[in-house]
N, C-alpha and C positions, 0 to 999 in steps of 0.2 A: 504493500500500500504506500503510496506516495505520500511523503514529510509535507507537504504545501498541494495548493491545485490553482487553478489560471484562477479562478476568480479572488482567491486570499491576495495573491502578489498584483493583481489588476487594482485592488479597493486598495492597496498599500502604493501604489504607484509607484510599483516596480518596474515599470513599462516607459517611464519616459527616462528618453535618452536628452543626448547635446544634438546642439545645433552642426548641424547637416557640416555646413564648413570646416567644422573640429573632430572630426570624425578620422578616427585611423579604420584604415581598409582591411587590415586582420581581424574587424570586428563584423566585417561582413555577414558571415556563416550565422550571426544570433539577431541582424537586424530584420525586425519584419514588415517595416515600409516607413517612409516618411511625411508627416503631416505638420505643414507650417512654418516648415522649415527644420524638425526635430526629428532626430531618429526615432523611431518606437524599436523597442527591444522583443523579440518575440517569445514570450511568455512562458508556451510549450515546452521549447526548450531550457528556459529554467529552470523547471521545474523538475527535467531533467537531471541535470546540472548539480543543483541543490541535494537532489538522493545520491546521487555520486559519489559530493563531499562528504553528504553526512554520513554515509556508509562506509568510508572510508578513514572519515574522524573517530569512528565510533571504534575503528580496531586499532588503532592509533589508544586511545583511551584503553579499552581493555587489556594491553601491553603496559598498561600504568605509569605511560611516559608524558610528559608537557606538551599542551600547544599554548604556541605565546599569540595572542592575539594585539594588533596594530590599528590605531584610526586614532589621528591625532584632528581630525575636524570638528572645531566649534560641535557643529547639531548633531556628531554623535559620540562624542564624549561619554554621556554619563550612562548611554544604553550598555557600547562596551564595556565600560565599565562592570556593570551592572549584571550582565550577564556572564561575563566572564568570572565574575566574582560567585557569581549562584552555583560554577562549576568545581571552581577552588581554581583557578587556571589564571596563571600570570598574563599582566596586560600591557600595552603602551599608549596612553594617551594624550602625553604631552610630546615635546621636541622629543623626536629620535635621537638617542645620542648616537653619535658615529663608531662605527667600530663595535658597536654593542654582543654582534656577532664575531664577527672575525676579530675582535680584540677583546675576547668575554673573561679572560684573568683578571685585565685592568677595571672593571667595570665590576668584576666583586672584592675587588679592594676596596671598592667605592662603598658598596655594600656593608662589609665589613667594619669600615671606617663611621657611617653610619649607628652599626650594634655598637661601635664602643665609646660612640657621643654617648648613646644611653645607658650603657651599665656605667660611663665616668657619674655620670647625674645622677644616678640611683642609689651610688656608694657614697655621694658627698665628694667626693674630692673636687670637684668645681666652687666645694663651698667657699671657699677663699679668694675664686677669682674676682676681679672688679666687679663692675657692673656695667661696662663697657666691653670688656672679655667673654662674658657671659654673654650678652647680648650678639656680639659676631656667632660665636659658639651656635646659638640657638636659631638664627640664621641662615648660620651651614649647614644645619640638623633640618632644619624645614624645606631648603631648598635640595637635598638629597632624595627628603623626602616624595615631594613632588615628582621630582624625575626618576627615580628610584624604588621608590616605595613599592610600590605594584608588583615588581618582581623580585623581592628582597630572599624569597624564597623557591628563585630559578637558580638553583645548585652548578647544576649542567646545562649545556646547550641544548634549549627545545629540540623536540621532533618535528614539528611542522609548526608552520607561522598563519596565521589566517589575517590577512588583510582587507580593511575597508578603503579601496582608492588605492591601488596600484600603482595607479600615477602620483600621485600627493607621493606615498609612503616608497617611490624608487629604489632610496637607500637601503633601504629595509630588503627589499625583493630582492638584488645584488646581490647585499650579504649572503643572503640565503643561498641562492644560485650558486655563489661563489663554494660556501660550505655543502652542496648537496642537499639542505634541508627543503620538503617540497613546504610550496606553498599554497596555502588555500584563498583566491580571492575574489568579492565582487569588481569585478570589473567592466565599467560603464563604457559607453560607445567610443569617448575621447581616448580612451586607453589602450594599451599594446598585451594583448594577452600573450604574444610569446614565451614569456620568462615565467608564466604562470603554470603550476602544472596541472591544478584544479580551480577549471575557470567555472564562476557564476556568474551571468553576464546581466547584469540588474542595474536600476539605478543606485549610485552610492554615495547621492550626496544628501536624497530624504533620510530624516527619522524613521519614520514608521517602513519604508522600505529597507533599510538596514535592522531594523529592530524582528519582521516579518523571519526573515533570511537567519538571522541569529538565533531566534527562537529556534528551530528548526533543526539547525547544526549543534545546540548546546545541549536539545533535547537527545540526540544522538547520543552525544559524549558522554551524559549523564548517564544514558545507556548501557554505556561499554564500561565505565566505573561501575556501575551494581552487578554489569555480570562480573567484572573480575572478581568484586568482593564474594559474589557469590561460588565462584571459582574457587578462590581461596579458603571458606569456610569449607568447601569438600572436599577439598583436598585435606584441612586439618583432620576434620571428620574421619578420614580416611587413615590419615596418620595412626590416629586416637584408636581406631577400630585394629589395625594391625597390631598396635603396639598391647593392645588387651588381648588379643585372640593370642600375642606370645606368652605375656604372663600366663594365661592359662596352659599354656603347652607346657611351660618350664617346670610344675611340679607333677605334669604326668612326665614326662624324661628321667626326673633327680627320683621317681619310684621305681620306673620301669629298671634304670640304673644300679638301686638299691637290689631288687630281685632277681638280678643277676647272680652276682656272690652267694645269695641265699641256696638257686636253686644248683649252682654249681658245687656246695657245701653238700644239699642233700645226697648228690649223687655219690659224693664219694662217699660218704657215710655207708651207701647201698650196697655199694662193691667193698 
């Protein structure tokens, strides 16, 4: 059964593209006619598209590894956010920093450097600095935060990156390409889906069109985390069940063991 259907991504106005002029011609294959001058995106295969990704996020997920999701514009900010947080799944929605990818040591130093503004403040040792000291401090703590914060808890290099706008977010899709991690992205008529390896060709500069698309993909993900966990309780189960069915083995053995000697003693008793 299909994750969305044309009429969900139609009332979300998933369907409208850019103006005819700005249009890259790799987007060919998903336009399905233009009125007014605007591409329209054609739907059907979004829809498409959409079960692709999400079937394909969802075993990404039950592998138990990161997707870092991307979209640093204004009107969807607080969706990625948002959703991405309902998964537990690290995000970026401020400036990209550069390098984030192919220079990810430097960038958990940063991290790091961060934990230990906060255990300095939590143990007191700050309590002596000025009040001017304190204040830079606090500063550099907020402003890491911001850029930082969202993925404080991306250990490793995600397995795949899901991006809002391709085009906006270039650096980002690079990185990726450069390290092999696939990416997952809307990407609107203006855009070059070459570097992409799972295209969803929708609008991605609405709210509710980005939001539609997201629901969709995170309900997946959430998917593949309950079966891993369920995965993993059977297998405990399974452990659990083994490891009881040997205790029980182990003192029919140490008897069987036992009457050995016994019955070897009778016989010669006999003779």
């Amino acid at each position: 059964m299909a994750r969305t259907n044309f009429d969900m991504l139609l009332q979300a106005g998933c369907h409208f593209g850019h103006l005819k002029r700005k249009w890259c011609p790799a987007m060919k294959p998903y336009i399905y006619t233009e009125r007014n001058g605007i591409h329209i995106i054609d739907l059907n295969k979004t829809v498409v598209k959409i079960d692709d990704a999400a079937e394909a996020l969802k075993n990404i997920a039950r592998q138990g590894k990161k997707i870092l999701f991307v979209g640093t514009k204004k009107q969807t900010k607080e969706v990625i956010a948002e959703k991405a947080t309902s998964i537990n799944m690290p995000y970026v929605i401020e400036r990209w920093p550069g390098g984030m990818l192919t220079n990810f040591p430097t960038i958990r130093k940063a991290v790091k450097k961060m934990a230990n503004i906060d255990k300095l403040m939590n143990d007191g040792t700050f309590g002596n600095l000025s009040k001017r000291e304190l204040l830079q401090i606090t500063r550099q703590r907020a402003k890491l935060e911001k850029n930082l914060g969202s993925i404080a808890d991306l250990t490793r290099l995600p397995s795949a990156l899901f991006v809002v706008d391709v085009l906006k977010e270039n650096i980002a899709v690079r990185e990726a390409n450069r390290l092999g991690i696939p990416v997952f992205g809307i990407v609107d008529t203006n855009s070059d889906p070459k570097n992409i390896d799972f295209v969803i060709p929708a609008n991605d500069d609405a709210k509710d069109s980005v939001e539609v698309i997201l629901n969709a993909c995170c309900a997946a993900i959430a998917e593949g985390l309950e079966e891993r966990k369920a995965e993993k309780a059977d297998e405990k189960a399974a452990e659990a069940q083994a490891e009881a069915e040997a205790d029980e083995k182990q003192p029919a053995r140490k008897a069987s063991r036992d009457e050995e000697p016994a019955q070897a003693e009778e016989g010669k008793n006999e003779e």
